[in-house]
Backbone bond lengths (Angstrom), bond angles and torsions (degrees), N, CA, C in turn:
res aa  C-N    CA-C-N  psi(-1)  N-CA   C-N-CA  omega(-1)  CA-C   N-CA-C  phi
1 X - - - 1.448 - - 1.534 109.11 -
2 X 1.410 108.04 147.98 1.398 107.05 -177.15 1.636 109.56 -114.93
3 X 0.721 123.27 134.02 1.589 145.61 -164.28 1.611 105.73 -101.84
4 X 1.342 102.71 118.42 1.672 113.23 166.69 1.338 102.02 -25.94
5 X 1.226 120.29 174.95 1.622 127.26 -157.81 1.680 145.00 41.56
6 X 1.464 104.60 -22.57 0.953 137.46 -141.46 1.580 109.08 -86.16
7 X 0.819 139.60 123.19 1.682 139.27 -154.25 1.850 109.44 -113.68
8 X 1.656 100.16 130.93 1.134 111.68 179.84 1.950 133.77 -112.93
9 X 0.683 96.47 82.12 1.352 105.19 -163.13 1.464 110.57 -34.22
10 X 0.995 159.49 -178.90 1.596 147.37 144.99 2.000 111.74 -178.71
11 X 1.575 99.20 125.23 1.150 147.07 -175.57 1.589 121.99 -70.72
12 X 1.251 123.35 131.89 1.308 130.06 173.80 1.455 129.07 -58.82
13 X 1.656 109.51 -33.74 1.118 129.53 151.52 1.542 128.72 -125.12
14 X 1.746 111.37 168.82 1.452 99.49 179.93 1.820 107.19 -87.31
15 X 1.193 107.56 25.21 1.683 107.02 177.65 0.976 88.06 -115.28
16 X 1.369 156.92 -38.94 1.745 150.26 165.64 1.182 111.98 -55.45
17 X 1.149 119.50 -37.29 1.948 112.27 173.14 1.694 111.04 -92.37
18 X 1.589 120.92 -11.92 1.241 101.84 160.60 1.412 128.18 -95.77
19 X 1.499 118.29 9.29 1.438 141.48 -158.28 2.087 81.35 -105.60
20 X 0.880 110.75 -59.12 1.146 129.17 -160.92 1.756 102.74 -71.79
21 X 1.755 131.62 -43.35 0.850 138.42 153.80 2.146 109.48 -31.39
22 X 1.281 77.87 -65.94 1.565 82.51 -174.34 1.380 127.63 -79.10
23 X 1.477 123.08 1.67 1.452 132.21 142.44 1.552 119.25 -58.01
24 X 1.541 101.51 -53.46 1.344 112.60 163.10 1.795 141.17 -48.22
25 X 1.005 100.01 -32.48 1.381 134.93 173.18 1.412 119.63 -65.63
26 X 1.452 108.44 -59.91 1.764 133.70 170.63 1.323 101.82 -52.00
27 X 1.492 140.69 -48.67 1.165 158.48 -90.91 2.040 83.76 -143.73
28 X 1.319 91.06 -27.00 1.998 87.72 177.56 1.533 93.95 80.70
29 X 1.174 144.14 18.34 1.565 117.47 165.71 1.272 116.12 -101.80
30 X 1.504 104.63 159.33 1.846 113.38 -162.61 1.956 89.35 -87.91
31 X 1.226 119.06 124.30 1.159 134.12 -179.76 1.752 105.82 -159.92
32 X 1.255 103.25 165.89 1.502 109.63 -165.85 1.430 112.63 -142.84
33 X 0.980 137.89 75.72 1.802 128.26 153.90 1.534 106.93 -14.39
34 X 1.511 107.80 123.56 1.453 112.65 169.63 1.799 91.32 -173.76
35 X 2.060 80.07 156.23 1.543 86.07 173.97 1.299 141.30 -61.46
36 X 1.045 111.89 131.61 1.570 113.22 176.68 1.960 115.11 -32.40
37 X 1.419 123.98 109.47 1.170 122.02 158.88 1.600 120.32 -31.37
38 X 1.322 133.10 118.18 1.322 135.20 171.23 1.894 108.44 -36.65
39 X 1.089 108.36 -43.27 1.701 124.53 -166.79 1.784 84.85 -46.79
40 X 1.591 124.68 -35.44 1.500 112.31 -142.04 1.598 88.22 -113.16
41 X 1.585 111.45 159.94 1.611 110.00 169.20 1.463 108.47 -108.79
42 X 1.088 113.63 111.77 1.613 138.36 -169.86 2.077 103.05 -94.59
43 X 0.555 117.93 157.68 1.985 132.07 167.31 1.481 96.68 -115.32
44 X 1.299 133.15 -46.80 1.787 124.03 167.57 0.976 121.10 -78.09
45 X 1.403 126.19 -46.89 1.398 127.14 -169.18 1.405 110.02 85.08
46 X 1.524 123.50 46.43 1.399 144.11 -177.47 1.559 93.59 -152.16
47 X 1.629 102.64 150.05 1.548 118.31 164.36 1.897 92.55 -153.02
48 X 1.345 100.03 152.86 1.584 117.96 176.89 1.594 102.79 -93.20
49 X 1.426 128.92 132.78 1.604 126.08 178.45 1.489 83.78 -115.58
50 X 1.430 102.12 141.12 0.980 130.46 156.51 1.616 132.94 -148.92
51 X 1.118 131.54 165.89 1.864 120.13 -173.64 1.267 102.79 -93.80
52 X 1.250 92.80 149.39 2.038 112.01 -167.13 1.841 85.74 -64.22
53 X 0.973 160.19 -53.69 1.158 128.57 171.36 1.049 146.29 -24.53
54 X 1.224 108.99 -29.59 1.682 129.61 175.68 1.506 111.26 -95.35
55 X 1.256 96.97 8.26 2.029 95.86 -176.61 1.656 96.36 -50.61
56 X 1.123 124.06 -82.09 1.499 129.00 173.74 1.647 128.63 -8.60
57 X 1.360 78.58 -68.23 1.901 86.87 -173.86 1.418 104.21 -83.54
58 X 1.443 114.46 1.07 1.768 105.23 165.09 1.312 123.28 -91.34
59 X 1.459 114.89 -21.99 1.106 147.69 -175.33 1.721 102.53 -71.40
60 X 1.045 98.13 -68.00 1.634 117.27 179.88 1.287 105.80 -40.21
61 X 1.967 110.32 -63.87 1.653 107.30 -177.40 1.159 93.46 -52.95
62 X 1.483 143.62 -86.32 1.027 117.49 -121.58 1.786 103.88 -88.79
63 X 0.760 110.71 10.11 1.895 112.51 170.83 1.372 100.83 -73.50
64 X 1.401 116.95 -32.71 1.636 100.41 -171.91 1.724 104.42 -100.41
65 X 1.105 120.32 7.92 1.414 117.51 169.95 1.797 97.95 -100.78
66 X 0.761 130.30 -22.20 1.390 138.77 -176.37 1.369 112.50 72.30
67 X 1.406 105.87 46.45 1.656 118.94 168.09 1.658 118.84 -122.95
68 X 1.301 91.20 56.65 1.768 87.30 179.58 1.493 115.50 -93.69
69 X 1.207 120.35 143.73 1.197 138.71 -164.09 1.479 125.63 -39.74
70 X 1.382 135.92 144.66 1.523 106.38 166.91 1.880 125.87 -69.87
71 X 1.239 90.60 -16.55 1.783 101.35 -176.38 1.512 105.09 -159.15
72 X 1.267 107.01 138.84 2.027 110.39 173.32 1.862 85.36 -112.22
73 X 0.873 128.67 132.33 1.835 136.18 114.94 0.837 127.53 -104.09
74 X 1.760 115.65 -176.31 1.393 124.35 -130.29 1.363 92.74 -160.01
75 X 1.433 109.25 107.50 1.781 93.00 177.64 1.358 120.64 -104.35
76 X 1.241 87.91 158.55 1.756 98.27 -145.63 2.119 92.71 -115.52
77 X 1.187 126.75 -7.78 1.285 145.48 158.64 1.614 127.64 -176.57
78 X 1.366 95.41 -161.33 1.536 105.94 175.56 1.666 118.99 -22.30
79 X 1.026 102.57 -72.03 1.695 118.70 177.87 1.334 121.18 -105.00
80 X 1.307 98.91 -5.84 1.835 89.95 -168.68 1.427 95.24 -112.39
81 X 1.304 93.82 145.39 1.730 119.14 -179.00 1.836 104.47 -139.02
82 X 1.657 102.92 106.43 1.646 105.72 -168.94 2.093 103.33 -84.48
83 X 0.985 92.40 127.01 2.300 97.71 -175.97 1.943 76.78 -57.53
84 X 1.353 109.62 134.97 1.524 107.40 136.13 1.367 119.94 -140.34
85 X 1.393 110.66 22.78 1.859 90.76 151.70 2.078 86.19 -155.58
86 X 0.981 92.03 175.05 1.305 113.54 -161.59 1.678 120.16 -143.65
87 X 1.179 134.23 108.29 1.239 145.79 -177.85 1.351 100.24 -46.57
88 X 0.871 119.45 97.85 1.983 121.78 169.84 1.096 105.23 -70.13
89 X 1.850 130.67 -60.96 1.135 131.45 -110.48 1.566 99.62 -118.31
90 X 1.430 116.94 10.10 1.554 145.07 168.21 1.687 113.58 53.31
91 X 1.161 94.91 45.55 1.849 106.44 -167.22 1.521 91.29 -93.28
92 X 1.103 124.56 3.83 1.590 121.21 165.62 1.655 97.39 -58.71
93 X 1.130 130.83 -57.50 1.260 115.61 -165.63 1.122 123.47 -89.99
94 X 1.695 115.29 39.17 1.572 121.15 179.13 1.649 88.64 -114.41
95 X 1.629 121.48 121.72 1.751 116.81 162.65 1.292 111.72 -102.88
């Protein structure tokens, strides 16, 4: 279950979010593989949850592996999930 506040990372592929799972993992942070919410449009059908506390140091790992996400949101209720950061720099399509 995903919990108001709560931030979802999500990936171009399901080998970028399990590559990326397990950077995360090494790294000691509490994060979770789970399916992509219907509300969001996914290409895998996986998103990473993690707590807005960790926006940073999730960010960080995976900036220096060069697997950062195509989109993080943040849900804000029931259905709504707000984008707040956004892959500019299009390194989604480097594996």
């Amino acid at each position: 279950m995903i919990q108001n506040g709560q931030l979802l990372a999500v990936f171009n592929s399901a080998h970028r979010v399990m590559k990326a799972e397990n950077i995360l993992k090494k790294c000691a942070l509490s994060i979770l593989l789970i399916p992509a919410p219907r509300a969001l449009s996914t290409d895998c059908g996986l998103a990473i949850r993690y707590s807005n506390e960790l926006y940073d140091s999730v960010l960080g790992a995976l900036s220096a592996e060069n697997m950062l996400p195509t989109i993080i949101y943040r849900k804000e209720s029931d259905a709504l999930y707000v984008p707040i950061w956004h892959n500019e720099t299009d390194m989604d399509t480097a594996v």
